[in-house]
N, C-alpha and C positions, 0 to 999 in steps of 0.2 A: 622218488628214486629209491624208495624202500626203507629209507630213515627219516621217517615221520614224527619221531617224539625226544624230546632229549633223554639219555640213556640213564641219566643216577637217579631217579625216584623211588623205583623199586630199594635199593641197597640202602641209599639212606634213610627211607622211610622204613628199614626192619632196624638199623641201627637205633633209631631214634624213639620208635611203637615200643619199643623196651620198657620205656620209662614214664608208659599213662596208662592210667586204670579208670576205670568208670566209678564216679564215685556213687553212694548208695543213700548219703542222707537226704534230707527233704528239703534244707535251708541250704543258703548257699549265696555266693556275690551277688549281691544285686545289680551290678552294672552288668556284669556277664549276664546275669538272668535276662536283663529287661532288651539288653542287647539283641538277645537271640529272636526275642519274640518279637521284638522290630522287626527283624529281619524276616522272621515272618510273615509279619501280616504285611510284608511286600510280594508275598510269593502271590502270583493270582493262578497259578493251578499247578497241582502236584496231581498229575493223572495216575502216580502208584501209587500213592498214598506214604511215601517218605517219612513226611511230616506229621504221622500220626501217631505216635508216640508224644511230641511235644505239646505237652500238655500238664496243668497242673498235679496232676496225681502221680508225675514220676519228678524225679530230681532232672535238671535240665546232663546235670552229667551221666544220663544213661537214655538220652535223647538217641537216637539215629543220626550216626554222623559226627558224634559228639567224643572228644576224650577231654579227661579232666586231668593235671598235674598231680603226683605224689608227694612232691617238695610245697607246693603249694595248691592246698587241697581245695577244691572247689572254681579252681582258673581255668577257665577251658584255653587248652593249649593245641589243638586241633578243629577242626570243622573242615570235615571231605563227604561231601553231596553231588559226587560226581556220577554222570550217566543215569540221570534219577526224571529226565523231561521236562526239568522243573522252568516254571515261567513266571519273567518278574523282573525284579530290579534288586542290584545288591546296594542295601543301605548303607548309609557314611557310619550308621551305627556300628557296622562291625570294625572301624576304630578302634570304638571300645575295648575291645577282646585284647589288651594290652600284654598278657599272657602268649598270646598264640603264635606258633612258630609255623602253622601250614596252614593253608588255607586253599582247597581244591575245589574248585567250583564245575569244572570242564564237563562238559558234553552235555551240557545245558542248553536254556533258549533263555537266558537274562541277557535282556535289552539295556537298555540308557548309557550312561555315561559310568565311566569308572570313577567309584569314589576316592578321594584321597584317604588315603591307609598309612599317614606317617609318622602315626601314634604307635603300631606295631613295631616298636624297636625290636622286638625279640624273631620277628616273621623271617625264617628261613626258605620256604618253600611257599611260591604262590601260584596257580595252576588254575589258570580262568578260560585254556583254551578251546574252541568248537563251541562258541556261543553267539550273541548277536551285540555283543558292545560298543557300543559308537562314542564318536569325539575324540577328542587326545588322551596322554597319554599323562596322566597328570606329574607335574614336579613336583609335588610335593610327595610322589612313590617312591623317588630317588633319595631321600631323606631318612629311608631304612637303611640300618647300616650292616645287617645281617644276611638279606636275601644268598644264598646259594644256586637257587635254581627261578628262573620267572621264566613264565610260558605265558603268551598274552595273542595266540599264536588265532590264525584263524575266527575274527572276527570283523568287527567294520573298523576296524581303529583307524583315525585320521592324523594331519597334522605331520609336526615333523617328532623324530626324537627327541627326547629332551637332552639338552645339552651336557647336565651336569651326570650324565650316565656313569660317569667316570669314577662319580665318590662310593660308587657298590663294590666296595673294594674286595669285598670276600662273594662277589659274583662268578659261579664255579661255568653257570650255561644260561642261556637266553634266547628266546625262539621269541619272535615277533613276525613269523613269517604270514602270508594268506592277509594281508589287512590291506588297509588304501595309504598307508604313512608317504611322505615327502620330505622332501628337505634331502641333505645331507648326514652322511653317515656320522656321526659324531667322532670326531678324532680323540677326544675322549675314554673311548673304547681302549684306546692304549692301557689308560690308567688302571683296567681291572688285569693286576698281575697274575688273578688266578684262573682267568679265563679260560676254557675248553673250548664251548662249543658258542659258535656265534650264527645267527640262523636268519638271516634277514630279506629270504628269497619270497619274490613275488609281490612285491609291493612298485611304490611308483619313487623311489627313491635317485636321488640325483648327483653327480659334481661326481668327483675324485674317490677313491678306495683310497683312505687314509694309510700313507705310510708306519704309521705309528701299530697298526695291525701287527704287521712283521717283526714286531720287538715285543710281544708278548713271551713269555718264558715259558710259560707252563698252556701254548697253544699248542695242543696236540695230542700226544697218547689214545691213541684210539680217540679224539675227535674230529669234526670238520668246519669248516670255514663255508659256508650257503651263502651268499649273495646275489644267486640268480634270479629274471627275470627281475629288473628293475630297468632304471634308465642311466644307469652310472658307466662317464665316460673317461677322457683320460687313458693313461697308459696301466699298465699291471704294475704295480708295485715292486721294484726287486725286492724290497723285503720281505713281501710273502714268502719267498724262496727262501730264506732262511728258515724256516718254520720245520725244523727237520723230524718230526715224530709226527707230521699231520698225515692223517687218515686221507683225507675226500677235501677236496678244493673245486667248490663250485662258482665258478664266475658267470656263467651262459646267459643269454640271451641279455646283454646289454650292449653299449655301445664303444667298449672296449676300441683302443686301437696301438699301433705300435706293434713294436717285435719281441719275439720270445728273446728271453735271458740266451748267450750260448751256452752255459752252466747250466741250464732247468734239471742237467742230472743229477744236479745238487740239491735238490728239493728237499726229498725225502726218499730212505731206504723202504720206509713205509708206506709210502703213497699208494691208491688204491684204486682213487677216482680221480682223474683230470678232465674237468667237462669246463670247456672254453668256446663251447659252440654257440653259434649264433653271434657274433662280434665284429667287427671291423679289424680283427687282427692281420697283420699285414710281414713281410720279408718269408726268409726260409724256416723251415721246421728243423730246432736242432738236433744233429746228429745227437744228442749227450742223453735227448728221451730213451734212448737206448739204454740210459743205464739204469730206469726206473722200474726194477727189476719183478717188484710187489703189482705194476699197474693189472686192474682188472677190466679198468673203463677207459681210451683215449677216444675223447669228442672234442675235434678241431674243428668241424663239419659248419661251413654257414662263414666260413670267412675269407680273406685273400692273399693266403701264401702262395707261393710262388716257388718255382726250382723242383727239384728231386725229393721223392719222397726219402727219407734216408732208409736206406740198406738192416741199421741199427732197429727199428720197427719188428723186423722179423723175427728179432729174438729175445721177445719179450715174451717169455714159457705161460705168465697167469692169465695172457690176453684174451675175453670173450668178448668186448664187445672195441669193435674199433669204427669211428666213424670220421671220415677225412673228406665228404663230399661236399661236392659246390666250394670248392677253392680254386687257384690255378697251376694245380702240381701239373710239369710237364711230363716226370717220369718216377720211375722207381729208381 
């Protein structure tokens, strides 16, 4: 739908690139060293040659991909090998790397299982998506208490969420979308106050949209809410609708049922995307959509309202795409 990546990496990774230099001597942490070249000699093919720097004749902190701390000199506090074809497995050794606050692996072809990483207290940013990762989702990831951003997004990932999602308390955005996950959404989710962006479309996920969503404070400002294409049924939450800065609310293609809020003009003055198609939603379409003055996209399309289309539709000025078919409208 055009928003394919969570939106802060760029910003916060210029905030943050401030404060690592590559370092220049020959000697340096041993665990960090021995770390990397684990992590190596897991790679079985680097087709660009990435990896060819890393080797003993340089310092591992002017490796490719590599930044080292100023505060603490010689701690690798980055590793971003993203877009590089690289194939293989990421070892439990990068553990070790107990310095590192990013870790971007994406657009890679590393297979297996994801290691548990719940020794990186300090990991703000972890970015493993468009690779081929299988298994769950380990609980012992949830044990980092820094994360800002996790993108886990587009691989084989199984299993359900892990429960305790909830203690990532300074979780700013989270894209798990494109995997095979199950289970239930974790109500959990409430507990991250700083929550933005929540991305959990395309998976095979089940049971209720957790009311506890709708009581997030800071869910919004130029964010959105993806839940599409799963198997989650139930009614729509009214408390979504308190969500009054959210961007894009995508519920589609589940098995949604029930009637819209009469208030849904209370949504947001913000709102931009309303996509609810493909659902079991059922009664009248409220006249109050009319007041959702920002909409760019309404997709009702694929379900079974019933009565008059409202009047109020017509004058929504940002309107390009509107789709309202295969329901039971009688009239305008």
């Amino acid at each position: 739908m055009g928003l394919s990546m969570l939106v802060l990496p760029v910003l916060l990774g210029l905030f943050y690139g401030a404060s690592d230099i590559n370092c220049s001597t020959v000697h340096g942490n041993t665990t960090d060293h021995r770390s990397l070249l684990d992590f190596k000699g897991a790679i079985r093919a680097d087709p660009r040659g990435a990896l060819r720097s890393w080797n003993e004749n340089i310092h591992y902190c002017m490796w490719s991909g590599i930044k080292c701390s100023t505060m603490h000199p010689e701690r690798v506090t980055v590793l971003n090998l993203a877009n590089l074809s690289l194939t293989g497995q990421i070892t439990p050794s990068l553990g070790n790397l107990t310095f590192l606050w990013e870790l971007t692996l994406s657009n890679n072809l590393f297979s297996g299982q994801l290691p548990p990483l719940n020794r990186l207290i300090r990991l703000e940013f972890l970015y493993l998506q468009n690779n081929l990762l299988q298994g769950n989702i380990p609980n012992a990831l949830t044990n980092c208490s820094k994360p800002l951003l996790l993108d886990l997004s587009s691989n084989m990932l199984v299993g359900s969420i892990p429960g305790n999602i909830g203690s990532l308390y300074n979780l700013v955005g989270i894209d798990l979308s494109n995997n095979s996950l199950t289970g239930n959404i974790p109500p959990t989710f409430g507990n991250n106050t700083y929550l933005k962006e929540l991305r959990l479309t395309h998976n095979q996920l089940k049971g209720s949209i957790p009311e506890d969503l709708g009581k997030l404070p800071n869910m919004g400002e130029n964010r959105a809410v993806f839940l599409g294409q799963n198997r989650l049924s139930g009614r729509v939450p009214a408390t979504l609708f308190n969500l009054s800065k959210l961007i894009i609310l995508d519920l589609s293609m589940n098995k949604l049922r029930g009637t819209l809020p009469y208030n849904i003009g209370n949504l947001s003055a913000a709102l931009q995307w309303l996509v609810l198609g493909a659902n079991n939603l059922s009664g009248t379409m409220p006249p109050s959509i009319g007041a959702l003055k920002n909409l760019t996209v309404l997709d009702l399309g694929g379900n079974n309202f019933v009565g008059p289309i409202p009047y109020s539709v017509g004058n929504l000025p940002k309107l390009w795409k509107l789709d309202l078919s295969n329901n039971h409208f009688d009239s305008w």
